[in-house]
N, C-alpha and C positions, 0 to 999 in steps of 0.2 A: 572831585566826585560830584558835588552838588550841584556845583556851575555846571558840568556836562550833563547831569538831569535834567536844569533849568533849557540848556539849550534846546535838550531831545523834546521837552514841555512845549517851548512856543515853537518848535519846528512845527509838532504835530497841531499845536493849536493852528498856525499857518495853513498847512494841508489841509485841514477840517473847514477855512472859512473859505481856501479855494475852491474847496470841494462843492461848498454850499454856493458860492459867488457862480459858478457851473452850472449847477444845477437848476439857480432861479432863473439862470439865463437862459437855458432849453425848455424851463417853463412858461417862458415870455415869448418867446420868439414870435414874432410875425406879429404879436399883438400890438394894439393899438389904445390908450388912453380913449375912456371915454368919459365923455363931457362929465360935470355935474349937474347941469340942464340939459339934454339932450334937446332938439328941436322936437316941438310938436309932431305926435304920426298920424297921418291922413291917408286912410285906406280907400279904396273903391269899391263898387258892387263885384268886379270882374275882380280885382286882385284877392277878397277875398271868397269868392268862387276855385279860383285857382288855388288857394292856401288849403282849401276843404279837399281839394283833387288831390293836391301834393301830401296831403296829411297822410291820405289813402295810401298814396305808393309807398313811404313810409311804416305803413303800419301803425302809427304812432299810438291808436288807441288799443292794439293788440297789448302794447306795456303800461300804456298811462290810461287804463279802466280794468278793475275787477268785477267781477261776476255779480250783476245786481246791483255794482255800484255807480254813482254818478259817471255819464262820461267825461273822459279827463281827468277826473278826480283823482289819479291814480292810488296807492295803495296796494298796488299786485309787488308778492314776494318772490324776486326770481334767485333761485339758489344758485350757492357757485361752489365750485373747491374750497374757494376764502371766508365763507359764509354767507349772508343771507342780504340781498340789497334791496329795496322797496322802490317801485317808480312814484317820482313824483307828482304832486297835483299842477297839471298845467293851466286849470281853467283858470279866467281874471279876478280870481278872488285874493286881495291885496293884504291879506292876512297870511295865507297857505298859499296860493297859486303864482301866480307870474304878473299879477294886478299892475305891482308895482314896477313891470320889470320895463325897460326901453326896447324899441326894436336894435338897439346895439348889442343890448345885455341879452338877447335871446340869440342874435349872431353870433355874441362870443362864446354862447354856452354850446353852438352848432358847430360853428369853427374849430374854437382850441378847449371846447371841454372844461370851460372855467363859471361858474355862478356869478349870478349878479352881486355876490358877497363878496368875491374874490376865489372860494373854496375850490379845490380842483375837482373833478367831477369824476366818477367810476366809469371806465368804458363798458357798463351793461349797459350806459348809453351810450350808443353806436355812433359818439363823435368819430371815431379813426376813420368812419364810413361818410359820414355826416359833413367830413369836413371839406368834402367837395363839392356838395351845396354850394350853389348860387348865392351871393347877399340878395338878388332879389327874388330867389325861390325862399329863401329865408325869411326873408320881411314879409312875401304872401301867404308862409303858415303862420308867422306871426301874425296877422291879421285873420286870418280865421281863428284863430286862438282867442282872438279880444273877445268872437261873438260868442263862445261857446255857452251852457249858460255857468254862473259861480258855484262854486262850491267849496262852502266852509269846510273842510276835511284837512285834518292835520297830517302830516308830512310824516310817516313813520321813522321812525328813527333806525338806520341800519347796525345789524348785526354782523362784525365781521370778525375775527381772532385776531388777534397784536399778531404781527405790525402791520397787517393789512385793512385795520381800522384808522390809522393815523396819514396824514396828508403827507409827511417826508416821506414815505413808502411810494404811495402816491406819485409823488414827484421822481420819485427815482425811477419809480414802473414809466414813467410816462419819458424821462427822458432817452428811456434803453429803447421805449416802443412804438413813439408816438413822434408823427410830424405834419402840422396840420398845413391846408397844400387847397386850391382849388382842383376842379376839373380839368383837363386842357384836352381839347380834343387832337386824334390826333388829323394831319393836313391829309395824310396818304388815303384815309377811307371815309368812306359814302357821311353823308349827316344820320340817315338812318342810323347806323353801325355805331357813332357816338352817340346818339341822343339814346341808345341802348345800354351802350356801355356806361351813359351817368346813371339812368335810371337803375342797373345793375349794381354797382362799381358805388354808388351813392345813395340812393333813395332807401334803394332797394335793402342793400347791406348784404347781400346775398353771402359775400364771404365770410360773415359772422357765424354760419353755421355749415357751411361748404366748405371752409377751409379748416386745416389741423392747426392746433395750438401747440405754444411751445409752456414750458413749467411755468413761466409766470403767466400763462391766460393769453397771451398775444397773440395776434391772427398770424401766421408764417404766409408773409404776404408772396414772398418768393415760388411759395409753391400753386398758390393762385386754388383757386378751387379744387383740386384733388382730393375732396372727402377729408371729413372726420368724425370723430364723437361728439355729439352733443353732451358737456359737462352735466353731470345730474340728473339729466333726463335721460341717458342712455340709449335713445334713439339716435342712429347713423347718419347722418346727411352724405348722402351718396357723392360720389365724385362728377364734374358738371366736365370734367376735360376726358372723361371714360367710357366709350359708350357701351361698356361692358358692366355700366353703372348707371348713372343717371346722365349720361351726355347725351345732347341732340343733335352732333355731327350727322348722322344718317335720317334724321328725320326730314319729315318734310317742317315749312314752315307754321303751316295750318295746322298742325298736329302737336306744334308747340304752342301756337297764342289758342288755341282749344283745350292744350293742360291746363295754361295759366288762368285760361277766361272761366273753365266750365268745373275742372278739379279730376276730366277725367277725358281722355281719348281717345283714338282707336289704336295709339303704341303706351298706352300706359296711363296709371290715375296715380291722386295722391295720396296719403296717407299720413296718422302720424304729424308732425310740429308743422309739414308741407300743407298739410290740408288747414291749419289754423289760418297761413299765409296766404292762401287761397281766399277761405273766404274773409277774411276781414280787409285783404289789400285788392289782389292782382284781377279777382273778378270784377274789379270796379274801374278797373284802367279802360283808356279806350282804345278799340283797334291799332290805330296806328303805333302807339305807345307799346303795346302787348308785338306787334308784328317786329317795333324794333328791339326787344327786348329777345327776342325769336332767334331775328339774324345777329345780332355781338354773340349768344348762347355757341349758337349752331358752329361762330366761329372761332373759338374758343382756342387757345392751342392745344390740339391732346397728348394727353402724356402718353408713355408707351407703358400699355397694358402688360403685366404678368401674363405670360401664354397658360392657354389654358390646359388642364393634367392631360396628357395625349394616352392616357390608360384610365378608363376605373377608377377609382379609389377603393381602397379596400375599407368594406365595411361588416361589423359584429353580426354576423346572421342570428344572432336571438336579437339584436335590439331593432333590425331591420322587421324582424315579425312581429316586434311588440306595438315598433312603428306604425306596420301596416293593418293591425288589427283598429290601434284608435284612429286611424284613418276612415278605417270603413268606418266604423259609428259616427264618430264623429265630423268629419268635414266632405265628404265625398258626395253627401245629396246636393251640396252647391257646388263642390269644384268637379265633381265626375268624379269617376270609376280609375279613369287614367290620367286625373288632374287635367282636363280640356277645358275645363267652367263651363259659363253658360254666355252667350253673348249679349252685350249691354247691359249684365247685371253679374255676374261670380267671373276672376277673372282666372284665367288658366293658370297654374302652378308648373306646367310641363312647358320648360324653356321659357321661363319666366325669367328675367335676369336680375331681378328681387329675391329672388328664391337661391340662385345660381352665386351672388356678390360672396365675398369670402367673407366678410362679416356677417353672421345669422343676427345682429342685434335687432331691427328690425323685424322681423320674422318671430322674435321672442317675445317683444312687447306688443304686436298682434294676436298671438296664441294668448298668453298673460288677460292684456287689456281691452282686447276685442280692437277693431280697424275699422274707421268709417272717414268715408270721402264728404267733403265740405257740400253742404245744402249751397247749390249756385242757381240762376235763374235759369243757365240752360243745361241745368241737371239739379232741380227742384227738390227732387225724393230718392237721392242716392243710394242703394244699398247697401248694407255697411254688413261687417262680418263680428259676431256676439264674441265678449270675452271668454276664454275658456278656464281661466287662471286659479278660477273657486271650484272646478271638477275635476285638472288635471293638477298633477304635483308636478313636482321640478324634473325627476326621472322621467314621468310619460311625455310631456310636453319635448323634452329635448328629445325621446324615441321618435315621435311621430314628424318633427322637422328633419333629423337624420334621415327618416325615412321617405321623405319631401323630395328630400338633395341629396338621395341617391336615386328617384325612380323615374322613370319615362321618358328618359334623354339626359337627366338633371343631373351633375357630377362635381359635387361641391364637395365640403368637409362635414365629415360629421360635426354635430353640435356639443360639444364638451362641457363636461361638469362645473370649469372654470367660466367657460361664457356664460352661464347659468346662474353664475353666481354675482352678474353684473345688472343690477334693480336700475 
């Protein structure tokens, strides 16, 4: 009896160190030892010009600067399901920042997601996206990085719940979700079309908030941009394959690098966590860059759209009149009488396909929090639309969007008590 305990004992002890022998080896893959003296790094005027460009596409200081604080310095708390993660301090301060770090240790932190410590790294840094980076698009934001100025700011310590505070967690999430990979363009399509799809597909990370998650957090890369929730912030990232949502299959081109450039068009503006992205990244790209970003967008595969209800939808004629009452008071001096807006500053509600999207979540955290389009140099003084969220309650607010998407062509779903109940 004992013996056959003992055996079932180091079976499972066996299973456990295979298991582990596995799993360090999908944490390694692809990596490469790096030195204990690295070679010296010798930047240029031009490579770190290019590092400060590529930071921008990036975004990097949208996560690694809070409000009022040092740039780079990080400190910004981005919430998750799992709890709370802090960006860290990037600037060359060799205490807190990256001082110490080699242009290898900043590659492997862009590549495989791994610290100059060793530590495996949270994909709220957008290595999964990251890791298609260039090593020398890598090495010339590392070199903008040296110049930034330092800053002493200590590295917040993250808040997360057992066991997704701990590194085997970590490592397990990474080997179900994660495989770091360069670029490769592909031979069949234009350089345009790829030097879009890296900045997309890479820089960009655009699927970090276009694509749906599966229960551990990972991008469902299969499905490619098709829309999802944004965790915690409950704002929707439209679908980019739908033009029944955010896709720009039927646009023109210039109506795409005019969204990206200016934060606002003549087929549509942005709003919401788009408009942050706007201005702190894509207004600063250059034509060419914004134009190829336009055509990968535009060519996108599209999925096949839900048809849309070929009847009505039936909706509660008392809440359609409670609807239509805070309407007039409320938002009809800027959107019109019959939701037409005003041109170049309120925009129409009547076949609006913001208004029309089967998710109201959007549409809630406007009403709620108010909606304003990103200050851009060629749309300087945007007009933005005031929160409503401290005069309407939860009842009126959802009345008068039911009553949105039901009127003037618009034939969506009412807005339910349950969606309402998503902060």
């Amino acid at each position: 009896m004992w013996r056959r305990l003992l055996w079932i004992l180091i079976a499972v002890v066996l299973l456990l160190s295979l298991a582990g022998s596995v799993l360090i080896a999908f944490n390694l893959m692809g990596e490469e030892p790096i030195p204990a003296q690295p070679a010296a790094f010798q930047s240029t005027p031009a490579q770190v010009e290019r590092g400060r460009y590529l930071a921008l596409a990036g975004n990097c200081a949208g996560c690694h600067t809070t409000r009022g604080g040092a740039a780079y310095a990080g400190g910004l708390a981005i919430d998750t399901p799992f709890g709370t993660i802090y960006a860290s301090n990037l600037t060359p301060d060799d205490t807190h920042g990256i001082g110490s770090w080699s242009a290898a240790h900043f590659w492997r932190a862009m590549h495989h997601g791994r610290s100059k410590d060793g530590r495996l790294l949270y994909p709220a840094f957008p290595y999964p996206n990251f890791t298609k980076v260039t090593r020398e698009d890598s090495d010339a934001i590392y070199a903008w990085l040296r110049t930034v100025p330092r800053a002493a700011t200590p590295n917040e310590a993250h808040r997360l719940r057992f066991p997704y505070n701990t590194q085997a967690a970590l490592a397990v999430w990474r080997a179900l979700s994660f495989k770091p990979g360069t670029f490769v363009a592909d031979a069949g399509k234009p350089a345009e079309w790829n030097r879009g799809a890296y900045l997309v597909d890479g820089l960009g990370h655009c699927i970090a908030c276009h694509g749906s998650r599966n229960m551990l957090g990972a991008t469902e890369e299969k499905r490619g941009m098709s829309g999802g929730l944004i965790p915690i912030e409950n704002w929707y990232a439209p679908s980019l394959t739908s033009t029944r949502e955010a896709g720009v299959a039927d646009w023109a081109a210039g109506d795409v690098v005019a969204l990206l450039k200016n934060g606002t068009s003549p087929r549509g503006s942005v709003m919401g966590p788009m408009a942050a992205v706007v201005f702190g990244s894509t207004q600063h790209l250059n034509e060419t860059d914004l134009q190829a970003m336009a055509v990968y967008l535009q060519q996108l595969p599209q999925a096949e759209a839900a048809p849309a209800p070929a009847a009505p939808i039936r909706r509660d004629p008392g809440e359609m009149a409670r609807g239509n009452k805070i309407f007039d008071q409320r938002c009809a001096y800027c959107h019109g009488d019959v939701g037409q807006g005003a041109v170049d500053a309120y925009p129409p509600l009547a076949g609006n396909r913001a208004v029309n999207m089967a998710s109201p979540a959007n549409l809630i955290q406007m009403v709620r929090h108010g909606g304003f389009l990103p200050a851009t140099a060629g749309n300087p003084r945007p007009y933005g639309m005031p929160a409503f969220g401290h005069v309407l309650d939860e009842n009126e607010i959802a009345a008068v969007l039911t009553y949105v998407r039901g009127s003037w062509g618009n034939n969506a779903e009412p807005v339910s008590a349950r969606q309402m109940m998503q902060r």
